[in-house]
C-alpha positions as a printed NumPy array, in Angstrom:
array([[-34.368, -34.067, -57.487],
       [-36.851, -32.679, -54.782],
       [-37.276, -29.744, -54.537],
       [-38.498, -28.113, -50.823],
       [-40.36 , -25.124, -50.801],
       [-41.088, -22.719, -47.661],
       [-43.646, -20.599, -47.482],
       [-43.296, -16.744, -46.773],
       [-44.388, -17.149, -42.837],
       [-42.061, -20.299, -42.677],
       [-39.228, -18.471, -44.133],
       [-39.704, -15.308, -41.572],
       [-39.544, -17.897, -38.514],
       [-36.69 , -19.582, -39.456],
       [-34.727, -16.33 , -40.378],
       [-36.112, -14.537, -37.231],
       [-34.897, -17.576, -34.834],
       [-31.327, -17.499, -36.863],
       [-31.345, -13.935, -35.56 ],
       [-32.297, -14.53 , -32.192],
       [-29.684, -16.927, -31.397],
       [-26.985, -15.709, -33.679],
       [-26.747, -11.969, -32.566],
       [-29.408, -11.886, -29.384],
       [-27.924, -14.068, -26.976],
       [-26.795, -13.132, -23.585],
       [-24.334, -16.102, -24.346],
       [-21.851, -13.537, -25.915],
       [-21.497, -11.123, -22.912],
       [-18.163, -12.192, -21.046],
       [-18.573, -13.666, -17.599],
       [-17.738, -12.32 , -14.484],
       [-14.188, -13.384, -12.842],
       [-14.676, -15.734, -10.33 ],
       [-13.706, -14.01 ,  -6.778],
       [-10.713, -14.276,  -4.976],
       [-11.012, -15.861,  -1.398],
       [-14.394, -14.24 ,  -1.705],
       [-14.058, -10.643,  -3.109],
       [-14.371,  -9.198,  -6.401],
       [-12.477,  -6.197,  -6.247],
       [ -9.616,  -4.838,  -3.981],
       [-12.55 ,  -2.053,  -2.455],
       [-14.202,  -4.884,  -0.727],
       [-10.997,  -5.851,   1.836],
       [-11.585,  -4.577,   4.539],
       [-14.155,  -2.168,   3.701],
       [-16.28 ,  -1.341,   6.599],
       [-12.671,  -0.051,   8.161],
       [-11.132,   1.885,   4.745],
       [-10.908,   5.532,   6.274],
       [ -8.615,   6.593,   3.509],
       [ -7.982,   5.602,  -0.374],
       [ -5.634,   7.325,  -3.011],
       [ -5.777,   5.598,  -6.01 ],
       [ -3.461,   8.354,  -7.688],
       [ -4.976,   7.664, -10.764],
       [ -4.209,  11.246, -12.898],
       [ -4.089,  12.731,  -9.523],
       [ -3.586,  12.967,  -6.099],
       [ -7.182,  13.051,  -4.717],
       [ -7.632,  11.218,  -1.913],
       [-11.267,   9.657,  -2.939],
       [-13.408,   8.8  ,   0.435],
       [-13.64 ,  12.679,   1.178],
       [-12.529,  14.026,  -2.16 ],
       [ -9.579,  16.21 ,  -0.584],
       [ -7.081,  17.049,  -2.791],
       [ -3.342,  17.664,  -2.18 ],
       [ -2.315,  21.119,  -0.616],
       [  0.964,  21.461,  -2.038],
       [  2.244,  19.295,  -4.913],
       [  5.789,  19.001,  -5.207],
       [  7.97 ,  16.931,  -8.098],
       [  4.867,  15.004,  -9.102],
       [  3.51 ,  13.981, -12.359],
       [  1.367,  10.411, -12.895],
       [  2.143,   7.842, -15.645],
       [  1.7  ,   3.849, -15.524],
       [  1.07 ,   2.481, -12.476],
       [  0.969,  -0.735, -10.778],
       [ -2.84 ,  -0.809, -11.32 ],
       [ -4.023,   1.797, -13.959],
       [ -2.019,   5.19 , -13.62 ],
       [ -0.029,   5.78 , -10.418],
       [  2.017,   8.671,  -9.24 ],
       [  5.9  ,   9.427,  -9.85 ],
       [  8.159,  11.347,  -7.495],
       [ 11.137,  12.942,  -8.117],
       [ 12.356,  14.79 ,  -5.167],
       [  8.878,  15.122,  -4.668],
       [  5.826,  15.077,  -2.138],
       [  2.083,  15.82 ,  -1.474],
       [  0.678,  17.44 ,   1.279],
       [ -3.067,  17.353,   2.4  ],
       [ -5.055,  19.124,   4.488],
       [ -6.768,  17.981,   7.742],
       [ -8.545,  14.975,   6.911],
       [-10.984,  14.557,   8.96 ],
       [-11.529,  10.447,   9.141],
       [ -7.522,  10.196,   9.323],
       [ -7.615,  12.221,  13.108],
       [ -9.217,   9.747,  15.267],
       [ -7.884,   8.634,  17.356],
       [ -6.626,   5.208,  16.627],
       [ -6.005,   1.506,  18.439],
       [ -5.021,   0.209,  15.243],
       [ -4.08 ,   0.539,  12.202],
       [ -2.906,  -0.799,   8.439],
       [ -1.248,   0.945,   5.196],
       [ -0.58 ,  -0.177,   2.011],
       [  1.105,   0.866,  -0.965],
       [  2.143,  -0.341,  -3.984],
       [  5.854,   1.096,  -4.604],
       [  8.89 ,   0.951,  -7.231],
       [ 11.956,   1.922,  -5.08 ],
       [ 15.612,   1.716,  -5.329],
       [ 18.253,   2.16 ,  -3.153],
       [ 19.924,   5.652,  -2.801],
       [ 23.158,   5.235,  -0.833],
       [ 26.315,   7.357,  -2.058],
       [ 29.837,   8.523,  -0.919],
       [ 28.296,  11.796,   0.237],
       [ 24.808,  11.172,   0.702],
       [ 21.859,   8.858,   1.745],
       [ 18.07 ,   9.052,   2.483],
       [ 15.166,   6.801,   3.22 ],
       [ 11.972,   6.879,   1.233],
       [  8.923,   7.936,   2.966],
       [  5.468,   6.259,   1.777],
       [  3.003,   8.005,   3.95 ],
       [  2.958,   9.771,   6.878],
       [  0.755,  11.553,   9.707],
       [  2.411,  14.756,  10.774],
       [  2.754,  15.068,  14.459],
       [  3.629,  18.585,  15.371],
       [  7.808,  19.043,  16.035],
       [  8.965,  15.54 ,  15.2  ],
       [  9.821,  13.718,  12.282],
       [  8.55 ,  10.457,  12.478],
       [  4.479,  11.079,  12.433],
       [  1.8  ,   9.334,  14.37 ],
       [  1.898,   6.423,  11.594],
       [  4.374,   6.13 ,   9.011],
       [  5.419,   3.476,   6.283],
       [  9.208,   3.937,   4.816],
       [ 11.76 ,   2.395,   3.67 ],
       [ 15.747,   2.627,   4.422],
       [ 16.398,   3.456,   0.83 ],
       [ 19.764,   4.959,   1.965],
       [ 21.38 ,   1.956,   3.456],
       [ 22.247,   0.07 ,   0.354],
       [ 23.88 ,   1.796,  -3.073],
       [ 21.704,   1.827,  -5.907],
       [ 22.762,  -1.425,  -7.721],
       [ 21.451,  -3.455,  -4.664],
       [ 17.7  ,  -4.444,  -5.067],
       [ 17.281,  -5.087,  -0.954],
       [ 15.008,  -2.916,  -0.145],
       [ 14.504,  -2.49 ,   3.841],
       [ 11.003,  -1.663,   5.192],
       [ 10.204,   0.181,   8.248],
       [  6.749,   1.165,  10.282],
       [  6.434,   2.99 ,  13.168],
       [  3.82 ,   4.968,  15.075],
       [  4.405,   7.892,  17.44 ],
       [  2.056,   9.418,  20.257],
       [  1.784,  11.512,  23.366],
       [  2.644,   7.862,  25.31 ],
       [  5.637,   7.308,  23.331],
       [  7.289,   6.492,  20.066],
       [  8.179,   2.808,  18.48 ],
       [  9.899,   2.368,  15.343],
       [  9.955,  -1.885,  13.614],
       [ 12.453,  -3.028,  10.79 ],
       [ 12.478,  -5.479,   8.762],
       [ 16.044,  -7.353,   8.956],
       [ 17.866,  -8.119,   5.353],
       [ 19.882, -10.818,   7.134],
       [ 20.469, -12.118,  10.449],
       [ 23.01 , -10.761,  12.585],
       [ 25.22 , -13.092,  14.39 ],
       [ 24.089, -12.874,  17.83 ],
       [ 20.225, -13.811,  16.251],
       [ 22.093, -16.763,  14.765],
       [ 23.138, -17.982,  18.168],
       [ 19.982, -17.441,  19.55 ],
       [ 17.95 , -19.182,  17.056],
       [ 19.953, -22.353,  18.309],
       [ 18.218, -21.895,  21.546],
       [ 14.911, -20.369,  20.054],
       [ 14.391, -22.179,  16.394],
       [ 12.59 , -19.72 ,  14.418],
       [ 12.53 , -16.127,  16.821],
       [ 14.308, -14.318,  14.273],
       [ 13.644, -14.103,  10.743],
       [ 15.63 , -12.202,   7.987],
       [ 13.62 , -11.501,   4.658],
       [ 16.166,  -9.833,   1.774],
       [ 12.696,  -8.542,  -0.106],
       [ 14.526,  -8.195,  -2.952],
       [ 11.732,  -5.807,  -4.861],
       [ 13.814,  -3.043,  -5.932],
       [ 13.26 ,  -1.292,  -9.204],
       [ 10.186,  -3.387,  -9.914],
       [  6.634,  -2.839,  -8.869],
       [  5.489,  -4.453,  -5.443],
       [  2.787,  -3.891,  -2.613],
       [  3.956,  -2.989,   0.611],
       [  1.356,  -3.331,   4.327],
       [  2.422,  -1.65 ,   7.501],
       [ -0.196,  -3.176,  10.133],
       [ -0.107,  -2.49 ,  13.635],
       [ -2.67 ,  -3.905,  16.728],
       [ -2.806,  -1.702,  19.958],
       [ -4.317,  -5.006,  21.811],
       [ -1.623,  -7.063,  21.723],
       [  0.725,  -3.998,  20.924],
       [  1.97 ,  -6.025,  17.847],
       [  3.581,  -4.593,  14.365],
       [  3.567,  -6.56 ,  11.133],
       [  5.297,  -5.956,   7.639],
       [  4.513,  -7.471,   4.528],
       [  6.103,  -7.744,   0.707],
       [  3.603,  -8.848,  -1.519],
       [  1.493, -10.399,   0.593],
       [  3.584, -12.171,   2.744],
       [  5.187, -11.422,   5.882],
       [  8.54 , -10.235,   6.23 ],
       [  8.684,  -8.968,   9.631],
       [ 11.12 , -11.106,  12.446],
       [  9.052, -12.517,  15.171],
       [ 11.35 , -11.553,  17.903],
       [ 10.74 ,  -7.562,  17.644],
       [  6.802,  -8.192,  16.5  ],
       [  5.561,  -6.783,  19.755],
       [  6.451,  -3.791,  20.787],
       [  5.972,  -0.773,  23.079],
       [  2.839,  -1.022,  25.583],
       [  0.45 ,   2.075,  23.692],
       [ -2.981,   0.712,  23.39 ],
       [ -4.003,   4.067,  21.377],
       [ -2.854,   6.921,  18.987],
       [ -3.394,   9.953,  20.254],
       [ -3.314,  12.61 ,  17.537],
       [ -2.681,  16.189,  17.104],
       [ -5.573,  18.337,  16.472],
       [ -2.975,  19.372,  13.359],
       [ -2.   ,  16.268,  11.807],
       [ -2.331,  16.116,   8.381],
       [ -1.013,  13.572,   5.535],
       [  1.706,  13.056,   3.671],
       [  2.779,  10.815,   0.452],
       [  6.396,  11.202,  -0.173],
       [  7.745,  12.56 ,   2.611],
       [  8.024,  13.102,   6.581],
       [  6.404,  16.287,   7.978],
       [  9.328,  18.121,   8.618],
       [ 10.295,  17.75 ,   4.745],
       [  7.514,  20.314,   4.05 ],
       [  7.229,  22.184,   7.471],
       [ 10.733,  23.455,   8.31 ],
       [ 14.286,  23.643,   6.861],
       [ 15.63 ,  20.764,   8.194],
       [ 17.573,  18.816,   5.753],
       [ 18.629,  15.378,   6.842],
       [ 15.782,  13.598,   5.272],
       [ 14.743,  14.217,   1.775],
       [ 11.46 ,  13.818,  -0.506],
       [ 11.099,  10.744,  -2.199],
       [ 12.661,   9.468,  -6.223],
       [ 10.151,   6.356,  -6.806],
       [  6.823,   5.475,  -7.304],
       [  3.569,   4.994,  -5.768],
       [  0.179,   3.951,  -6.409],
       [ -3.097,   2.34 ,  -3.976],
       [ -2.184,   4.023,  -1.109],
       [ -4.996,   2.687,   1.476],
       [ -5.526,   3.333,   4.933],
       [ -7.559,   1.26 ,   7.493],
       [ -8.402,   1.687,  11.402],
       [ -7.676,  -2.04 ,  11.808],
       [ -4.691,  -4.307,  11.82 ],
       [ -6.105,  -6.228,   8.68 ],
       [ -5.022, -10.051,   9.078],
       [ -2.628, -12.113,   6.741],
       [ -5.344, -13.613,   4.738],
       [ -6.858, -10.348,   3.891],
       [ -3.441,  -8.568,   3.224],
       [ -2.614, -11.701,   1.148],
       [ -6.231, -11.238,  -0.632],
       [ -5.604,  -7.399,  -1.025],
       [ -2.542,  -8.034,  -2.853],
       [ -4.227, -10.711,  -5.067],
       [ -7.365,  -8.691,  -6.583],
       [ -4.646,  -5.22 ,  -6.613],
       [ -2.199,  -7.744,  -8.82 ],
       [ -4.703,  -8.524, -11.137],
       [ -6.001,  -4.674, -11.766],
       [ -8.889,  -4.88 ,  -9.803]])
């Protein structure tokens, strides 16, 4: 039997290269996700037009200007749809001026992730505001994202989604339509396709919401998880080609304006939760809401 022996400096060399590629290796540090349709993380959508972010994660700071909420009502934060998000019950935040959110606007998109249910009862019924921008002695606010909440009773997961923006040149209001009434039946015979009915059937589960509207072709869109739910045949609405806002408008997660500004009781702050609540001053497109809802699906 041979036997081989190494001599002290050949013994150091090969123990020092065992090292080096056993424990030194860049080999072992995991490798970055491949994008989605080109972005890395959710902050990258759209960011040149982001004017406002909450990612309600422990709180309710809103994070571009660092303004946290004015009032705090029936809020506390547990697991979100991506890291920690915030839970409402009978609850709202209020804000103070912010000053990127009082431009004045010629278009716009929000989105939200929310958990909703439906809210309807013998004796009482109220829809579930998402965000809101105050406008001084009205209800609906210069841009708002809800949802009918009170149409349905609880055990039905439809949930119905509404947008609408208000000015000084007027007020429009879109829905999303569960189902098609009859009269859109009979004229889809004549005009295939001109109205659309989407059941979005997200209630009690986690889902991302987008609100987009375009004051150059005076057009509002709705999407559910990244897909469009809004009918084609009320898209376009209204002729305002600009927000105009209050010198007072302020925001709102949770709740309408007059929720947390007078005693008038027909509308109520919201039961649910939210979480990535982002505001943009341009109607993002569907590929971009599509992406958004990607990279904010997979946490980042």
């Amino acid at each position: 039997m041979k036997t081989i022996k190494l001599s002290g400096f050949a013994l150091a060399m090969t123990l020092s290269f065992g090292l080096l590629t056993s424990c030194g290796s860049d080999d072992d540090a995991p490798a970055p996700l491949p994008p989605i349709d080109g972005y890395n993380n959710a902050n990258e959508v759209g960011a040149a037009d982001l004017v406002a972010y909450w990612p309600l994660d422990g709180n309710g700071t809103e994070s571009k200007s660092n303004t946290a909420p004015s009032s705090t009502v029936g809020a506390t934060y547990e697991a979100g749809a991506k890291g920690q998000g915030l839970k409402l019950t009978n609850g709202y935040l209020t804000y103070p001026v912010i000053t990127s959110l009082t431009s004045n606007l010629s278009a716009y998109t929000i989105s939200a992730w929310v958990r909703l249910s439906n809210n309807k009862t013998e004796t009482s019924a109220t829809a579930s505001t998402i965000f809101s921008m105050t406008r001084t002695d009205e209800w609906i606010g210069h841009m708002n994202l809800y949802a009918e909440t009170g149409r349905y009773e609880a055990t039905n997961d439809t949930i119905q989604v509404k947008q609408g923006f208000g000015s000084t040149s007027g007020t429009e209001i879109y829905e999303t339509f569960p189902k098609l009434e009859p009269w859109m039946i009979e004229d889809n015979l004549v005009n295939p396709g001109k109205h659309v009915a989407n059941a979005n059937k997200i209630g009690g589960k986690w889902a991302q919401l987008v609100a987009t509207w375009s004051g150059a072709d005076n057009k509002l869109i709705i999407y559910s998880n990244g897909q469009k739910i809004s009918s084609p045949a009320f898209e376009v609405r209204g002729s305002n080609t600009n927000i105009v806002f209050n010198s007072t408008t302020f925001p709102m997660i949770g709740a309408f304006g007059n929720v947390a500004t007078t005693t008038d009781t027909w509308n109520k702050p919201m039961t649910g939760n939210l979480d990535e609540i982002r505001v943009y001053k341009k109607a993002l497109n569907a590929a971009d809401v599509n992406s958004l809802y990607e990279l904010e699906k997979a946490g980042r």
